[in-house]
C-alpha positions in Angstrom: 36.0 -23.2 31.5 35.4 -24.2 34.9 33.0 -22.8 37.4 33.9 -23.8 41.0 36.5 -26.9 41.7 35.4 -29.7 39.3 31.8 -28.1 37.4 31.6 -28.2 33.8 29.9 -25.1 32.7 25.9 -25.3 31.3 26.5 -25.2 27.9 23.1 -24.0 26.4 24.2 -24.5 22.7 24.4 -28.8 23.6 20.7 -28.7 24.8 18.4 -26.1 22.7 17.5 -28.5 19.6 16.1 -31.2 22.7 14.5 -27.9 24.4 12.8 -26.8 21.1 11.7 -30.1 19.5 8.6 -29.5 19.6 8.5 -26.0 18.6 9.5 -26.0 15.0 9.2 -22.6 14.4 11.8 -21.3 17.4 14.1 -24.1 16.9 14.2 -22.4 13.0 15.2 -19.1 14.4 17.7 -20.7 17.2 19.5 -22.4 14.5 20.1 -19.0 12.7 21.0 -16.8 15.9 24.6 -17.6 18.1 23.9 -17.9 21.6 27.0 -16.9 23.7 28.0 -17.9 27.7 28.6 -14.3 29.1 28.5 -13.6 33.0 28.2 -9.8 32.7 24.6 -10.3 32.7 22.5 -12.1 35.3 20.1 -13.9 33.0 19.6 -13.8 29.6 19.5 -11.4 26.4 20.1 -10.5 23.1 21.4 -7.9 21.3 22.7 -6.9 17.8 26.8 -7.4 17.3 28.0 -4.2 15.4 30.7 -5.4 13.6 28.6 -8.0 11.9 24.9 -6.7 12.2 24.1 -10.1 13.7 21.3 -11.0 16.5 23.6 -12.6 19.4 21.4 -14.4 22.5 23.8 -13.7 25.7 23.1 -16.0 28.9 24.6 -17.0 32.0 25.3 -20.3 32.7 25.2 -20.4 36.5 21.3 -19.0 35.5 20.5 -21.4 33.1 21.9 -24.2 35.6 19.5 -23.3 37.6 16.3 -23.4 35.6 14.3 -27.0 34.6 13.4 -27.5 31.1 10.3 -26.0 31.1 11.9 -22.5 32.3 14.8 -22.7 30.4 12.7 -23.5 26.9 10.3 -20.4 28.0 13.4 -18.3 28.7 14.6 -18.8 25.0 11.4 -18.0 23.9 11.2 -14.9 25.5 14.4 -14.0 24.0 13.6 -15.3 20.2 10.4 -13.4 20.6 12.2 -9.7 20.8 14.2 -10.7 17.9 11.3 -11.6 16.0 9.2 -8.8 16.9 11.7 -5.9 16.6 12.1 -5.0 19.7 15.8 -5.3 19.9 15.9 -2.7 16.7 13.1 -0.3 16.0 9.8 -0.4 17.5 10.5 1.9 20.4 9.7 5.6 19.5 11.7 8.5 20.4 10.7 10.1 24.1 9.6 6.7 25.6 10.4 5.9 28.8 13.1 3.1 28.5 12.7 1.1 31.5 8.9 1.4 30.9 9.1 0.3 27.6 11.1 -2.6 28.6 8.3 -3.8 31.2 5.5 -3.3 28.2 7.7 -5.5 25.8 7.8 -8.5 28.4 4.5 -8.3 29.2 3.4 -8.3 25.3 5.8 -11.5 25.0 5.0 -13.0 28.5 1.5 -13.3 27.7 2.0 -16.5 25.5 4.2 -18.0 28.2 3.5 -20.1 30.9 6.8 -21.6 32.3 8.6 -18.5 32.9 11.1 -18.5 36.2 10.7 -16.2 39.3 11.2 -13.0 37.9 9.0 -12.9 34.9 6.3 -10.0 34.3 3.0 -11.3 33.5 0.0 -9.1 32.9 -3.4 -10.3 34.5 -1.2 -12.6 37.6 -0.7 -10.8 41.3 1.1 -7.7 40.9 1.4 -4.5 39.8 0.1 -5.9 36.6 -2.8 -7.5 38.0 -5.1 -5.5 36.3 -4.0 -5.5 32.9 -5.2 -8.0 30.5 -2.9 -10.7 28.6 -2.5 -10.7 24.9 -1.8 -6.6 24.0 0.8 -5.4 22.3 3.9 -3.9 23.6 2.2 -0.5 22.6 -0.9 -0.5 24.5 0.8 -2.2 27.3 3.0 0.9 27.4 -0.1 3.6 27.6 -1.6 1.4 29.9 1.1 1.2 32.8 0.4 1.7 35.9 1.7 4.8 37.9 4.8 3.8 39.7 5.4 6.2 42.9 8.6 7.2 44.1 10.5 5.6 46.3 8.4 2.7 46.0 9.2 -0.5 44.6 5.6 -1.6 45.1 7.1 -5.0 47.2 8.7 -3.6 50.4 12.5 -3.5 51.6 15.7 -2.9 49.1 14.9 -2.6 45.4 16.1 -6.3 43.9 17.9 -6.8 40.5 17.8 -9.8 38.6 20.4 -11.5 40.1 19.1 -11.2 43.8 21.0 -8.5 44.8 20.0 -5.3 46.5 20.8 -1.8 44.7 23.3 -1.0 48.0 25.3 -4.6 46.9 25.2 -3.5 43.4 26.8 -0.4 44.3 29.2 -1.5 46.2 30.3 -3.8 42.9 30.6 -0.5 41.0 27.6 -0.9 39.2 25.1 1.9 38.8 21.3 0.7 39.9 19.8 3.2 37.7 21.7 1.9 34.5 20.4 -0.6 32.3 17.1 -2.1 33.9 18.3 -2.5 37.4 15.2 -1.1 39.6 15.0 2.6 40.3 13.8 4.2 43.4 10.7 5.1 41.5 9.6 1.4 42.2 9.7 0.4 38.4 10.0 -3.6 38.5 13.0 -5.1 36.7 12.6 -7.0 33.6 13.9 -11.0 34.0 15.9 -10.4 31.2 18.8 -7.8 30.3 17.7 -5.1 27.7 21.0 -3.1 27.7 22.1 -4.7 24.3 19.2 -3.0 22.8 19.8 -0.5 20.0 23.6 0.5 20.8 24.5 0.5 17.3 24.4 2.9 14.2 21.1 3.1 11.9 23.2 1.2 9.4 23.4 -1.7 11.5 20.2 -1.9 12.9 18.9 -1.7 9.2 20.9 -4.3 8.5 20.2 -6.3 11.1 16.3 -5.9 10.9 16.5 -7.2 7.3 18.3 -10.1 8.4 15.7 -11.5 11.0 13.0 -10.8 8.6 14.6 -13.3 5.8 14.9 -15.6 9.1 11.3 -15.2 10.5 10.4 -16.1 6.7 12.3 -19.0 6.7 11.4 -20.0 10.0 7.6 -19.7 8.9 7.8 -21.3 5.9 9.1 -24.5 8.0 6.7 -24.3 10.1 4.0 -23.7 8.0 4.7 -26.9 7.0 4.8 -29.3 9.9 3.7 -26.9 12.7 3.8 -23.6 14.6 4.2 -25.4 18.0 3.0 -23.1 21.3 2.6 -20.2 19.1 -0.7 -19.1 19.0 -3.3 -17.7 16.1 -2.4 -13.8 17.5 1.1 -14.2 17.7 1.8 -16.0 14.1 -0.7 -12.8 12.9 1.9 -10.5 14.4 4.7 -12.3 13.2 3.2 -12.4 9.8 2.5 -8.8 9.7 5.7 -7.7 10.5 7.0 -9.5 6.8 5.6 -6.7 4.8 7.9 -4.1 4.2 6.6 -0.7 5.3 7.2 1.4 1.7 6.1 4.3 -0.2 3.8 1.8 -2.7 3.6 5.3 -5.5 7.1 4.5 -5.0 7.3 1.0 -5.9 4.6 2.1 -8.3 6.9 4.3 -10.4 9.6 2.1 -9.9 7.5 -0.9 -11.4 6.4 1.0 -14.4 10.0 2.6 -15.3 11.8 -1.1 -14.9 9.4 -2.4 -16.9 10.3 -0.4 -19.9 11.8 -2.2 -22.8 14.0 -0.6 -26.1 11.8 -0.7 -29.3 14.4 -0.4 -32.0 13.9 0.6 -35.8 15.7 1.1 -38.8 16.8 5.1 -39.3 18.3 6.2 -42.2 19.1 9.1 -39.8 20.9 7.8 -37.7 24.4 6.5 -38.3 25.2 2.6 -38.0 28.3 2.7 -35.8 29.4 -0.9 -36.9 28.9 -0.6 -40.9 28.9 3.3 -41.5 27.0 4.4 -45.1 26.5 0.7 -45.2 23.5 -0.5 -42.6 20.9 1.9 -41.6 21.2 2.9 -37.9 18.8 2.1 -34.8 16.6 4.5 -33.3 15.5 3.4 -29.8 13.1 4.4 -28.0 12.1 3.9 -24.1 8.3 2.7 -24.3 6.5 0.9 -21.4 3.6 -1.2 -22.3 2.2 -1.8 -18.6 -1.8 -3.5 -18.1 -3.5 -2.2 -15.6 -5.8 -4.5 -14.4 -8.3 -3.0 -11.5 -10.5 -5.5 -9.8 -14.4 -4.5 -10.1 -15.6 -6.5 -7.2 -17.5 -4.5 -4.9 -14.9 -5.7 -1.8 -12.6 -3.1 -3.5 -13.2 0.1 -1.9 -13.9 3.4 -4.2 -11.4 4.9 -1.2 -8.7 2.5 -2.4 -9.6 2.9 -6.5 -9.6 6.8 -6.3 -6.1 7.3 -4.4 -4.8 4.2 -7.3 -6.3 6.9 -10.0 -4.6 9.8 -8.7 -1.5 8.3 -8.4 -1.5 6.8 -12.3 -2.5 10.4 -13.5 1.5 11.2 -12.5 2.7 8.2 -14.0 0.8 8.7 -17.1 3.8 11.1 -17.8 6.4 8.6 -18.1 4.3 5.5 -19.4 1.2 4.5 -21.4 -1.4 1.6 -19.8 -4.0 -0.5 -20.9 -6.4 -0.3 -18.3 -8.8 -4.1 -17.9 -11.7 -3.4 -15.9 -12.1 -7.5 -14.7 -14.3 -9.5 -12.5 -14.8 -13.1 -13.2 -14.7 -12.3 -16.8 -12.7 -9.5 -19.1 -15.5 -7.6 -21.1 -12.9 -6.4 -24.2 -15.3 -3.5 -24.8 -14.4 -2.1 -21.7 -10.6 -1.9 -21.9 -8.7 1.1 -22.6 -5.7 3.2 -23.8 -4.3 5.6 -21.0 -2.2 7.4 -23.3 0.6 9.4 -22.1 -0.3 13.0 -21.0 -4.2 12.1 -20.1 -5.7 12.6 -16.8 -8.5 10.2 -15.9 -11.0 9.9 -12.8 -12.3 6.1 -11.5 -15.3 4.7 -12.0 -16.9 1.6 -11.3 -17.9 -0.4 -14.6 -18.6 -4.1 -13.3 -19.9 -5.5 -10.2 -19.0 -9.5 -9.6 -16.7 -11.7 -8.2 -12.9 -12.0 -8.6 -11.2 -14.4 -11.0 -7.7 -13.2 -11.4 -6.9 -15.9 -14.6 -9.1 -13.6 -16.8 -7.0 -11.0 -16.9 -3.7 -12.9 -16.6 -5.0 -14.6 -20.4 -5.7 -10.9 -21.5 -2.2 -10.0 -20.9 -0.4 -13.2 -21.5 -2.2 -13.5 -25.1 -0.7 -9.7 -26.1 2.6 -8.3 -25.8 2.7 -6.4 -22.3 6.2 -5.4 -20.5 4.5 -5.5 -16.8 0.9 -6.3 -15.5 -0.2 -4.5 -12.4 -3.5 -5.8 -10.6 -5.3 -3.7 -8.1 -7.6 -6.2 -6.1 -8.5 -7.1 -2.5 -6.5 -10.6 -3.5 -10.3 -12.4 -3.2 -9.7 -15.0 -5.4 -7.6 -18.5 -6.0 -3.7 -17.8 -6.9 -3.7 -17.5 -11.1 -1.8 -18.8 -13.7 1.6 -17.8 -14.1 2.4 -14.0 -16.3 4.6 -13.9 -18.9 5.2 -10.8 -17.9 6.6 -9.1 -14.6 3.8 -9.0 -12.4 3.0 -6.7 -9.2 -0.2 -7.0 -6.7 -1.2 -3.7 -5.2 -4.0 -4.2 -2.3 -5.1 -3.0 1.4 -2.9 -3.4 4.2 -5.0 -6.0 5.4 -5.1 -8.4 2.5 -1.4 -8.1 2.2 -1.1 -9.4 5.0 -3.9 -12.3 4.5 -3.5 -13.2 1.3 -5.5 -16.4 0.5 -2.9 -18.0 -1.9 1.3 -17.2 -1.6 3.2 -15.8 -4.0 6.7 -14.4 -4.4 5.6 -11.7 -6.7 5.8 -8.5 -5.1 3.0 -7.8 -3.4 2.7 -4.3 -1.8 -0.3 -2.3 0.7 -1.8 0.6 -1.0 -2.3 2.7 2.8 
């Protein structure tokens, strides 16, 4: 396509990979999101396609054109940041104020940039946000904005979107000023970006599409765990990693561990007729029996908060299983193992009091027959040897999510 008599139009696709090469961990997430030319917005943004629950970055080309490289690798920054981060799918809550909501997200994601074009919102710089210190989430941005008066926009003269025009051209175009993020007359700044793609889609979609840029993010950190992380900084790759772990019910994933790993115990009944010989073969009995360990970490960095509400919860599931609870530290003390037998209620207690060494156990089960190993610990310890078993991690939200070894077990935050 041509804009004007004989100019090519800036084709953003045929320059990110030079504009990220030294951010490894953005040009993983461009590589996974399409980036489409679109002049119905002014700048840039992205959204969430509902036919195909895909992230899609929109940007104009006559604004891109515009930019140096600095600005334009800041601009797709700011965009790949709201993907990553959620913004575009779920972490606004019901009631907010939309356009205000908008401002806190860019000033959350601003924070980390530095080559942003005219236009960009950036907390502790002159402004309206002047005041406001950089590095806050979207969240406490949001209950800390200022108090924008009506019919002020705070800079003087006719309210200006993000294309340059006033709210009286914009109307005379047919376009609403209060839609989208256009300025009110209640003085709220525009964002530099366009946040009307946000969330117009079903729940379906959006759950789709929020599962989809988590598999990306943990791609994308993976890679740059190993070479580097570029411009992102110690905060943001804590956010980013935080927002891996799965928010679930973990009694849930608790009941589910312990019914998937039941196994069939067959024996011989004379009872029971063989359907292949009849009168010939005895027949099979089977029964559903789940042989789960339950190994609970005795270090004293493992709260008596977190071992009681663990308790409670395996009193339920003592009705559908039977466990083999191994008190460890650095050391498995054979004495101190038990039967939970099915039907038995039991309270915690604290029997050892040492460090964490999670191979101990892992020999305890490997050496007997177990159908699933569960290990309640504060993850203080060197990555073990590998179970023979299924094997499931059940820890404070905090260690989840700073867990000194990796590991694609499951690994999930007992809240």
């Amino acid at each position: 396509m041509l804009n004007g008599a004989n100019k090519k139009e800036f084709d953003l696709n045929r320059h990110t990979a030079r504009l990220l090469m030294d951010e490894p961990f953005f040009a993983s997430v461009s590589r996974r999101i399409d980036k489409r030319a679109s002049y119905a917005i002014p700048t840039a943004g992205v959204t969430v396609n509902p036919n195909s629950a895909q992230f899609e970055m929109l940007y104009n080309p006559d604004f891109f054109e515009r930019l140096n490289d600095d600005e334009r690798r800041d601009v797709l920054k700011h965009e790949f940041y709201h993907i990553v981060f959620l913004h575009v799918t779920d972490r606004m809550q019901e009631g907010v104020n939309r356009k205000l909501w908008n401002i806190a997200t860019d000033l959350a994601i601003n924070s980390h940039l530095k080559h942003l074009p005219e236009g960009g919102l950036i907390p502790g710089e002159p402004g309206p946000f002047e005041h406001l210190p950089k590095g806050k989430s979207a969240e406490w941005y949001l209950q800390n904005m200022p108090d924008f008066n009506e019919g002020s926009n705070g800079q003087g003269g006719d309210s200006k979107g993000q294309d340059g025009q006033s709210d009286s051209n914009r109307e005379s175009e047919g376009k609403d000023p209060s839609d989208g993020d256009s300025q009110p007359s209640g003085g709220i700044p525009d964002t530099l970006d366009d946040h009307d793609g946000w969330g117009n889609c079903s729940q379906e979609v959006k759950d789709m599409a929020r599962e989809r840029i988590k598999d990306i993010v943990r791609k994308s950190a993976e890679e740059a765990a190993k070479s580097s992380w570029g411009t992102v900084s110690a905060s943001c790759r804590e956010e980013i990693m935080r927002s891996l772990v799965s928010k679930v019910d973990w009694k849930k994933v608790l009941r589910y561990f312990v019914k998937t790993s039941q196994r069939a115990d067959k024996v011989s009944s004379i009872k029971r007729i063989n359907r292949r010989y009849p009168y010939v073969h005895s027949g099979r009995k089977t029964n559903r029996l789940a042989r789960v360990a339950i190994s609970i970490d005795q270090s004293g960095s493992v709260s008596n908060e977190m071992l009681e509400k663990f308790f409670a919860e395996l009193n339920k599931l003592s009705e559908i299983a039977e466990f083999t609870v191994i008190p460890f530290d650095t050391r498995v003390d054979e004495s101190l193992v038990y039967t939970w037998r099915r039907g038995e209620n039991k309270t915690w207690e604290r029997v050892l009091c040492g460090g964490t060494c999670f191979n101990a156990p892992t020999n305890y089960v490997n050496e007997r027959n177990f159908d699933g190993h569960i290990i309640l610990t504060d993850m203080g310890a060197p990555k073990p040897k590998k179970s023979k078993c299924q094997r499931m991690w059940m820890t404070t939200e905090y260690w989840a999510n700073h867990a000194p070894f990796n590991t694609k077990e499951k690994v999930v935050a007992v809240d």
